[in-house]
N, C-alpha and C positions, 0 to 999 in steps of 0.2 A: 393644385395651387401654382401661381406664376411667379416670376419675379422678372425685374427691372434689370438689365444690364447696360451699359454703356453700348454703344454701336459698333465699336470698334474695339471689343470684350467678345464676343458672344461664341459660345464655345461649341465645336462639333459635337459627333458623336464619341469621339476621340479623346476630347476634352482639350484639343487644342484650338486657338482664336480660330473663329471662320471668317478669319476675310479674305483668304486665300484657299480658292477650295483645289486640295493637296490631289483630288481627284483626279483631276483636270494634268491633260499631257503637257499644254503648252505651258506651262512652269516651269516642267522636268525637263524639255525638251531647252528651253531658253537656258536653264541652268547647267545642265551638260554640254553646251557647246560651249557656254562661256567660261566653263571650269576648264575644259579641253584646250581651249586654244592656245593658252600659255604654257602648257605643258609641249604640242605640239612643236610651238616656236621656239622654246628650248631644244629640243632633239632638232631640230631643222637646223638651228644656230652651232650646235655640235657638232653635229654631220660635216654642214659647210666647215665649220674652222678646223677639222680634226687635223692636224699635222702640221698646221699655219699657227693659231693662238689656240690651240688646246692639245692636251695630250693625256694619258693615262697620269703627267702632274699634276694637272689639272682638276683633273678627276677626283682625284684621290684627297685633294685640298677642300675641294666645295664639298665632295661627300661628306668630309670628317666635320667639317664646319658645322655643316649640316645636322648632323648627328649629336654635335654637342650642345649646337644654341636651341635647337629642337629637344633635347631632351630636358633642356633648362629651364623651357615653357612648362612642356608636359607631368613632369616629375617635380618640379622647382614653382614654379609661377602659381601651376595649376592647382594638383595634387598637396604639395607641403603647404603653400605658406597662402592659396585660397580656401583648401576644405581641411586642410589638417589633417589628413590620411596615415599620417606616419610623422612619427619624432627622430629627428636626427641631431645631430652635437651641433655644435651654435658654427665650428669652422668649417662643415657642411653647408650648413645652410645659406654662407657667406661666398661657397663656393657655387651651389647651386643660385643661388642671387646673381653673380654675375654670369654664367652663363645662360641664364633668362635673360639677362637684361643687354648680352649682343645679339639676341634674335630682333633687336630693335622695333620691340611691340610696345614700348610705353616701361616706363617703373612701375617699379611691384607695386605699389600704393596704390597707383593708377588703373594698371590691369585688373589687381583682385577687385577692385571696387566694381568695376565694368562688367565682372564673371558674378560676380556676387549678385549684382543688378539683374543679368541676364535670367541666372536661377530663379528670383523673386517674379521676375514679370514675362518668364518665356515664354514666348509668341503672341503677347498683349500687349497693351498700352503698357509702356515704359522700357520696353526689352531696348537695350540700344540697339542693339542689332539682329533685330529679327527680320529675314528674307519678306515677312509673311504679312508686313504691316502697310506695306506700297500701293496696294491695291490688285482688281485682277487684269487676266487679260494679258498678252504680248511685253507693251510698252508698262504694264503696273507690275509685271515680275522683273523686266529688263532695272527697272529702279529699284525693285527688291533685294536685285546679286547687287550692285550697285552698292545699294546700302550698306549690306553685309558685311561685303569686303571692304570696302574703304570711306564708303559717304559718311556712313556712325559718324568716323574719326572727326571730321568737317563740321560739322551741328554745332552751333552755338549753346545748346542746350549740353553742360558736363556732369559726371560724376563725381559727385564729395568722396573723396576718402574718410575725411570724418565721419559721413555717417556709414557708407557701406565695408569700412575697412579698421574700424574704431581699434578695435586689439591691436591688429598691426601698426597704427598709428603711435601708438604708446611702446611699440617696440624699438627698443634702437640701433640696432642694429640693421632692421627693416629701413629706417627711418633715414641710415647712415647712406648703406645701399641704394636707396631711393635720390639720394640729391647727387650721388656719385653716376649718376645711371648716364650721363654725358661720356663720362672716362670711359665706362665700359665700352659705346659705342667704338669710341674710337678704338679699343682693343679690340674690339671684333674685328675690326677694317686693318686693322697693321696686323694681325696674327697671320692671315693669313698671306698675306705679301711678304713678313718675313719668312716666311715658310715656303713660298716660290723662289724667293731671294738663295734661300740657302739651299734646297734641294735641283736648283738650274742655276746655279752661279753667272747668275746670272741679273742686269736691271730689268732686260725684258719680264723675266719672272718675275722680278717684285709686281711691276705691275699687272702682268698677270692673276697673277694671285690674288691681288686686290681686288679685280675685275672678277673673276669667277670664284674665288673662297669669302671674299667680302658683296662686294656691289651684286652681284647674279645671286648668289645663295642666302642676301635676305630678302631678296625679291620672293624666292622658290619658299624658303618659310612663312611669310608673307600669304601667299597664295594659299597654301598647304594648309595654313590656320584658318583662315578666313574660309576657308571652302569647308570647312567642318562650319561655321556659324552657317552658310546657305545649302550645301548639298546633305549633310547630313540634319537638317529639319524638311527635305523635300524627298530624298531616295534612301529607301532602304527599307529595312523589316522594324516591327515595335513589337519583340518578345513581354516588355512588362509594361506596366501601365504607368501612366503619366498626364499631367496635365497639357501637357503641349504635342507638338510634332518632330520632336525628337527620336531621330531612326539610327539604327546602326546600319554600318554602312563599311563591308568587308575592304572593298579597296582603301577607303583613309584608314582602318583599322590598320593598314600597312603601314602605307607611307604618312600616315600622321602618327607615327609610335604609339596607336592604341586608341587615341582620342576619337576614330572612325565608331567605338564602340559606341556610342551618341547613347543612344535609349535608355541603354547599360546605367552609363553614367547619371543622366536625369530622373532614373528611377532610384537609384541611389548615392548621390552625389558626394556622402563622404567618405566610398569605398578606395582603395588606392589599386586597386583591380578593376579595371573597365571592362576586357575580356573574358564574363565572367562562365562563358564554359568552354571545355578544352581545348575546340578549333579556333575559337574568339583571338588570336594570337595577338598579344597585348605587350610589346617592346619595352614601354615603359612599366608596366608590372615586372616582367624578367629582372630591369635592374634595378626597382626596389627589393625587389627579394634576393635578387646578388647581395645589395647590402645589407641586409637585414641580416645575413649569413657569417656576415663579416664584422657587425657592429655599427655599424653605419646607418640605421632603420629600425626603430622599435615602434613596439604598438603598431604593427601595422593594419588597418581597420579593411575588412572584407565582411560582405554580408555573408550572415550564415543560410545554409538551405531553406530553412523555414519562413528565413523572409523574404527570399529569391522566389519560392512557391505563392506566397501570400500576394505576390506582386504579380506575378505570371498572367498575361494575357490570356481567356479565356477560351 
C-alpha cells in the first residue's frame, strides 16, 4: 500500500525529510567550513590583540559570561521551562530566567515556542529552522546554515506563544520575565564591563569588558547554539531512532554544555541528561545533579535502560 505525502515531507530511510540527502559530502563540507570560520577568526582576533586589548582579564570575563548565559539556555530555557526535566523553587527558576535571557536568544515565551515548534516538525515542513528545508546542492545548503543560524529569526512567518507555549503563557512569573527580557539584555552587557572596570581599574577595562564579556561572547553563544540547529542535524552518529536527522555530535557535546548530544535529546526529549552514556560528558547534566544534591532539582526525569534499549538503533 502507498500513501500520499506532501513534496517537501517525504521521509528517508532514516525517517528524516529527504530534501536534503544527508549522504551527500558537499552539505557536510559547506557546513564545517562555515561553522569553522568564526571560531577561527576569534582565535586570530585573540592572537593579534593579546597584550594590546585582551589578556588572561579578558579571558576569564568572556569565559565566565560565557558559561553562565550558556548555561541559562541549556539548563534554564531548554531543559526547565521547555521540556520540564526537573522542578526547581520558583527563585531558581527566576534566576535561571535571567540568565537565559543575557544569552540574548529571544524571551522564554519566544524561544520555548520556537524549540517546541522544532520538536513537532523536525526536519519537515514547519521546523523553523531546519538546515535541511533549502534545497540541495552548494548554494541550497549555503541557504540551509544560513537559515539555521540566523535567516529563521528574519521570516515574516512567527511563532505564537499561545499556541506552542500555552502553560508557560499562563505562568507569571514566565510571563513577568518575558517582558522584563530588555533589562536583562542590558545586564548581560554592563556585568561584564563592570567586571573589567573593577578588576583593571581601570575605563579601558570597562570597555573592554563590554567588548569581549558582552558584545564578542553573545556573538560566541550565538554561533554555539545555532550550530547545534545546523551541524548537529548534518554530522555525527544516530545511536537511537528518530524521526528526523538529529545526530550527536562529540565536539558541541563540549562546548555547547551537552546540547552536541543531539540524537540523545530528540529521542527523548524530556530527559534532563543528554549525555546519556558514560563518555557522553554532558556539563549541563553535571549541574542539574549538583542541584538536585543540594535541593535545588527535583524529579529529575532520565530515561530508564529499558527505554534506552527499545530506542537503540539496530
Amino acid at each position: 500500500m502507498t500513501t500520499t505525502q506532501h513534496p517537501r515531507q517525504r521521509r528517508t530511510e532514516s525517517g528524516a525529510a529527504g530534501v536534503v540527502a544527508r549522504s551527500s559530502i558537499t552539505p557536510k563540507i559547506v557546513n564545517l567550513v562555515a561553522v569553522l570560520l568564526p571560531f577561527l577568526a576569534l582565535g586570530l582576533a585573540i592572537g593579534l590583540l593579546w597584550g594590546v586589548a585582551f589578556s588572561w582579564v579578558h579571558l576569564a570575563i568572556m569565559g565566565g559570561m560565557y558559561l553562565v548565559t550558556l548555561f541559562g539556555v541549556t539548563i534554564g530555557y531548554h531543559r526547565f521551562f521547555t521540556h520540564k526535566s526537573f522542578k526547581t523553587p520558583r527563585w531558581m527558576a527566576a534566576v535561571l530566567a535571567i540568565m537565559g535571557s543575557m544569552a540574548v536568544e529571544g524571551s522564554i515565551l519566544t524561544w520555548v515556542a520556537h524549540h517546541r515548534r522544532h520538536h513537532r516538525h523536525s526536519d519537515a515542513e514547519g521546523d523553523p529552522h531546519s538546515p535541511a528545508m533549502s534545497g540541495t546542492g552548494v548554494w541550497g545548503t549555503i541557504k540551509g546554515m544560513w537559515h539555521a543560524h540566523l535567516g529563521w529569526m528574519f521570516r515574516a512567518e512567527r511563532t505564537c506563544p499561545v499556541r506552542w507555549a500555552r502553560d508557560l503563557q499562563n505562568d507569571r512569573l514566565v510571563r513577568v520575565m518575558s517582558k522584563l527580557f530588555p533589562l536583562w539584555v542590558v545586564l548581560g552587557l554592563l556585568l561584564p564591563a563592570v567586571l573589567g572596570g573593577l578588576l583593571t581599574m581601570s575605563w579601558t577595562g570597562v570597555l573592554l569588558g563590554f567588548l569581549w564579556g558582552g558584545v564578542v561572547r553573545v556573538g560566541l553563544v550565538h554561533h554555539v547554539s545555532w550550530s547545534v540547529n545546523s551541524v548537529c542535524h548534518i554530522w555525527g552518529t544516530r545511536p537511537f531512532k528518530s524521526r528526523d536527522e538529529s545526530r550527536n555530535n562529540a565536539v558541541f557535546g563540549v562546548i555547547a554544555l551537552g546540547e552536541g548530544w543531539h540524537n540523545n535529546h530528540h529521542a527523548f526529549p524530556s530527559s534532563a541528561r543528554h549525555g546519556l552514556r558514560w563518555w557522553e560528558f554532558d556539563p549541563s547534566y553535571c549541574v542539574i545533579w549538583c542541584m538536585s544534591k543540594v535541593g535545588l532539582a527535583s524529579e529529575v526525569r532520565v530515561p530508564t535502560p529499558e527505554r534506552m534499549a527499545a530506542k537503540k538503533v539496530d
